[in-house]
C-alpha positions in Angstrom: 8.5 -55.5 -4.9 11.7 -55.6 -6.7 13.9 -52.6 -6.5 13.9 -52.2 -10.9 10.1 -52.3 -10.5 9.5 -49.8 -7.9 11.8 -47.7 -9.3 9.9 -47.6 -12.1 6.7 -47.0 -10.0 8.2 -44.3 -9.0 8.9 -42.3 -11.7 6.2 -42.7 -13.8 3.9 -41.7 -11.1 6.6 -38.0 -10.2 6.2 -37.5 -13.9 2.4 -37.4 -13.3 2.7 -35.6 -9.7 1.5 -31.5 -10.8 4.2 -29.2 -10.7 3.5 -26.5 -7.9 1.7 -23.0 -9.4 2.9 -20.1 -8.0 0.2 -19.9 -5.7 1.1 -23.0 -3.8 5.1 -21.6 -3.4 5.7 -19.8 -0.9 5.9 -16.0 -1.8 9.0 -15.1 1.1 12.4 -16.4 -0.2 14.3 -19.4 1.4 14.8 -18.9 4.9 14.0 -15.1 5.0 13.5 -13.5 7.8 12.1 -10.2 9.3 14.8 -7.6 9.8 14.6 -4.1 11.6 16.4 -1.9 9.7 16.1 1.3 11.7 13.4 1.8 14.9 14.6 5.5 15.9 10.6 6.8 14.4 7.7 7.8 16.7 5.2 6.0 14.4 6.2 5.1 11.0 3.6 4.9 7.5 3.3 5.6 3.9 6.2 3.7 2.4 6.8 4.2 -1.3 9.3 3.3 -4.0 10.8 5.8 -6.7 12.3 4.2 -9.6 15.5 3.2 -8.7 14.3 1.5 -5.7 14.8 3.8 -2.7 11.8 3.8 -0.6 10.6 6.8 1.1 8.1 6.9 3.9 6.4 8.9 7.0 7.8 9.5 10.3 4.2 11.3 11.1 4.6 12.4 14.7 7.9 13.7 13.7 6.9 15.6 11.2 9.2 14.2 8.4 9.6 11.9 5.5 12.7 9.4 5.7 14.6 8.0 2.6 15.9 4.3 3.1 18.4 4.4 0.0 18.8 0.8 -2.2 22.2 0.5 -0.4 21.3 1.1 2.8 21.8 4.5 3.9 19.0 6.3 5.9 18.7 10.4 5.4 15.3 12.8 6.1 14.3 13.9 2.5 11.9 16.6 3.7 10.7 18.2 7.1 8.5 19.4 7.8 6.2 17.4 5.6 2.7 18.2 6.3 2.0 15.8 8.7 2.7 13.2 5.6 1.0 10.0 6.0 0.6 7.9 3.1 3.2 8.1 -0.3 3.0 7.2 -3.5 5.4 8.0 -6.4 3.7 9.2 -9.8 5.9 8.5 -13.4 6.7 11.9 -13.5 9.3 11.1 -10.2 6.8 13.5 -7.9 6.0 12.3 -4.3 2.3 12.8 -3.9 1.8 12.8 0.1 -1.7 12.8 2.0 -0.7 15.6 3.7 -2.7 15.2 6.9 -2.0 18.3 8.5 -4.9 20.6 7.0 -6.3 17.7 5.0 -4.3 17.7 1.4 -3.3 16.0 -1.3 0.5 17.1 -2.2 3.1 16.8 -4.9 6.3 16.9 -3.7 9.3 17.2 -6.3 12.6 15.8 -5.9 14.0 18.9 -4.8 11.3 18.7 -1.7 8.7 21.6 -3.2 5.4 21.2 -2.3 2.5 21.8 -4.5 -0.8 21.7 -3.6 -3.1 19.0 -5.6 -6.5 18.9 -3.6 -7.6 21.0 -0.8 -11.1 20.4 -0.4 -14.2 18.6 -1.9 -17.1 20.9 -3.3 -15.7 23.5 -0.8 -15.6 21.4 2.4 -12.7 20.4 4.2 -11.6 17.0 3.7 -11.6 14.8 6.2 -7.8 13.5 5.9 -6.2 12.0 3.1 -4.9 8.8 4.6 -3.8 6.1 1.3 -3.6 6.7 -2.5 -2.4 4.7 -5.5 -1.9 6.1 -9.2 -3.0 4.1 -11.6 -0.9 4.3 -15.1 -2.3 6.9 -16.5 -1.7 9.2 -13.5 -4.9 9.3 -12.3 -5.0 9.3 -8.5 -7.4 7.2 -5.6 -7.3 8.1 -2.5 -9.0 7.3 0.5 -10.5 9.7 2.6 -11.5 8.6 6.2 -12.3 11.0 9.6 -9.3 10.5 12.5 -9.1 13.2 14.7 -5.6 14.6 15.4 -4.3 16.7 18.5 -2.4 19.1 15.7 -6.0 20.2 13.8 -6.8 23.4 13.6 -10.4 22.7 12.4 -13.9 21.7 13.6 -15.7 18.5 13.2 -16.0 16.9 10.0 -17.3 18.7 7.3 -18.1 15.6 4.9 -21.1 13.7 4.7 -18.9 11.0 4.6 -15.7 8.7 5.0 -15.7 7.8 0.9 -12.8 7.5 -1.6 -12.0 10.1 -4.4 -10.5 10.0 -8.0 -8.5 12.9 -9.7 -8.4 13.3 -12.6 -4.7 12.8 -14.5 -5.2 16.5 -15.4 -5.5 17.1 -12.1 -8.5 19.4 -12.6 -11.4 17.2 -11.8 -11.7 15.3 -8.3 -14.9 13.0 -8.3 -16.0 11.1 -5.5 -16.1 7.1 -6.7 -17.2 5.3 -3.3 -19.3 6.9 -0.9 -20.9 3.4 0.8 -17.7 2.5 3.2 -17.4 2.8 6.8 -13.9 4.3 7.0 -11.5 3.0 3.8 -7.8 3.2 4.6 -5.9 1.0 2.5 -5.9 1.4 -1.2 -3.9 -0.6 -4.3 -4.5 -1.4 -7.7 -3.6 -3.5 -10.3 -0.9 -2.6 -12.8 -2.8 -3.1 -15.8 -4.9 -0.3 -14.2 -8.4 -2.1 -14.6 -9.2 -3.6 -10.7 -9.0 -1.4 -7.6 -8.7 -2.9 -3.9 -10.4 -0.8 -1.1 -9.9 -1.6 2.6 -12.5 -0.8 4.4 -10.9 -0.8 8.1 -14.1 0.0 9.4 -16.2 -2.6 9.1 -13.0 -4.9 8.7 -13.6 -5.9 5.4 -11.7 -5.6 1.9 -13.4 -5.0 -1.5 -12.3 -5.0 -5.4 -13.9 -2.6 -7.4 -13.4 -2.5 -11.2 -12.1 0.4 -13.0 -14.4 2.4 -15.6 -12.4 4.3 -18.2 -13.2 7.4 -16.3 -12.3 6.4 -13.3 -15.5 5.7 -11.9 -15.6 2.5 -9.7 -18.0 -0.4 -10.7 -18.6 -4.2 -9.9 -17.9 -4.1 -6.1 -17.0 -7.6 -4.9 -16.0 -8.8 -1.0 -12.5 -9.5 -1.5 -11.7 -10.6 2.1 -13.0 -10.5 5.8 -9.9 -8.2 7.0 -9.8 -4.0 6.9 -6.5 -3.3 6.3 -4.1 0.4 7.1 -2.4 0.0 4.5 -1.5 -2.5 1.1 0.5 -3.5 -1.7 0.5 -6.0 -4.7 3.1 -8.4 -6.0 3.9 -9.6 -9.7 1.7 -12.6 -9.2 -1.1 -10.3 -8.1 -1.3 -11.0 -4.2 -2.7 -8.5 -2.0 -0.9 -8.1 1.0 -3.0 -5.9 3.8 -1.7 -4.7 7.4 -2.8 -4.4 11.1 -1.9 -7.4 13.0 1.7 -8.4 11.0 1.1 -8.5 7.0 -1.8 -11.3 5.6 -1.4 -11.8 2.5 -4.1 -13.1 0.1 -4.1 -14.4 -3.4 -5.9 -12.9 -6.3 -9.1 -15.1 -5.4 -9.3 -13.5 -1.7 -7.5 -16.9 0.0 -5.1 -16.3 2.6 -1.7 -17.8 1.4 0.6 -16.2 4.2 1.3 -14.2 7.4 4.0 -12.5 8.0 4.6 -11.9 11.4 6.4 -7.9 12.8 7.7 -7.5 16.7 5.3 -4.7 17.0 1.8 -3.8 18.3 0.4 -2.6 15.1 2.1 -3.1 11.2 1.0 0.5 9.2 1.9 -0.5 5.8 3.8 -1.8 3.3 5.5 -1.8 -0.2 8.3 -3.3 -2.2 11.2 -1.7 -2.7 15.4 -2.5 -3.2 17.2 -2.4 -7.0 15.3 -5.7 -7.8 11.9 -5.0 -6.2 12.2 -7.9 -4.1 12.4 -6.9 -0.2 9.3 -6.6 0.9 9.7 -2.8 3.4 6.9 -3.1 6.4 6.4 0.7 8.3 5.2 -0.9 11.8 5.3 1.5 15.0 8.6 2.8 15.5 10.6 0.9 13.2 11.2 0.2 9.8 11.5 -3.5 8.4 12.2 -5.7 5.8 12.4 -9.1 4.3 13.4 -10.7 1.6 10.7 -12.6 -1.1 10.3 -14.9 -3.8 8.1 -12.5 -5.7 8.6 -8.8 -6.5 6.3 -5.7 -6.6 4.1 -5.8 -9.4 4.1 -1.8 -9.2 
């Protein structure tokens, strides 16, 4: 073939080659790599993001929550913390903490007071506030599964169940929205404040629930074949869920990436920096990060 013509071949048939969605990118940014940013923790969870992009998260043996500021500098914001495991920030610029020490659900202001939110469920202890997310009109889900800890001062479990809860954004009414799971752990939802993602490390799977006006949880769908500790969501509305590494599935449930972390087990995960872009993993004694393509959708 003449050189003219196949040149010509050529670009007609790039103009008619598809452009790549988002989906088919790949979500990490060019060349990015996992770094450890700190690994002096016992066992590190809960990582959140305030507003300006400083994330916060558990050092839970310890005792304490850590602040990882957006330029770099690590300082303990509060201990102790109530055995703190998983953080989330509400609009208001409170830390709410599953505060795992005698089974609460905390507000923390920025000034590191403590105010107690839930204490109990129809008068029983619960079992252990593990993961919450707040959906945008301050609403809060959390889930509720049984781990025993060495530092309990308590009995067995006084639940008929390992279920996930809704309070009310008045913070007066806590209902219980999922009482069918083995043990739930992980917990994210959408921004637009409609779909709800439930990991149910128990019986290894994920769901997506939809979300009822009132908070009530309808239309349970399998999302995925993987339980998950803990779980975030980016802009283009991937789901990224822990244990071994981060997996990281699109909005249909298909697994688009892994991400793996030089450490037995990865806790959780969140996005956090001035830009929401770095992608902060809490995985056994350290702290990590890497840099992404996408950003935090929350």
């Amino acid at each position: 073939m003449e050189r003219p013509l196949l040149m010509t071949v050529l670009a007609v048939a790039l103009v008619h080659l598809p452009l790549a969605t988002p989906a088919e990118q790949s979500i990490l940014a060019p060349g990015a790599k996992v770094e450890k940013l700190s690994g002096e923790f016992a066992f590190t969870e809960g990582p959140a993001v305030d507003r300006e992009g400083n994330v916060f998260f558990t050092d839970q043996p310890n005792d304490r929550i850590m602040k990882w500021s957006v330029d770099g500098k690590l300082s303990t914001f509060m201990q102790p913390c109530g055995r703190s495991n998983g953080l989330y920030f509400d609009k208001n610029g409170n830390l709410l903490a599953c505060a795992d020490e005698k089974n609460q659900l905390w507000s923390i202001d920025p000034k590191g007071n403590a105010t107690v939110l839930v204490k109990d469920y129809k008068g029983k202890l619960l079992n252990g506030p593990n993961d919450l997310w707040v959906r945008p009109d301050g609403g809060i889900y959390f889930t509720d599964p049984f781990y025993k800890r060495p530092y309990w001062n308590r009995g067995t479990m006084e639940q008929d169940g390992q279920c996930v809860y809704y309070l009310s954004p008045d913070r007066k009414t806590l209902t219980r929205v999922a009482d069918d799971l083995v043990q739930p752990n992980g917990i994210i939802g959408t921004p637009d404040g409609k779909k709800l993602y439930v990991a149910d490390i128990g019986a290894r799977k994920t769901y997506a629930y939809d979300i009822n006006e009132d908070g009530t949880l309808s239309n349970k769908k399998l999302f995925c074949e993987m339980g998950s500790d803990g779980m975030t969501i980016d802009n283009e509305g991937n789901v990224y869920l822990t244990g071994r590494g981060v997996a990281v599935f699109d909005k249909t449930g298909k697994k688009i990436e892994q991400i793996e972390v030089k450490e037995p087990w990865t806790a959780n995960v969140c996005f956090g920096g001035k830009d929401r872009q770095s992608l902060f993993i809490t995985a056994g004694t350290g702290l990590y990060a890497i840099h992404m393509r996408v950003k935090g959708a929350n």
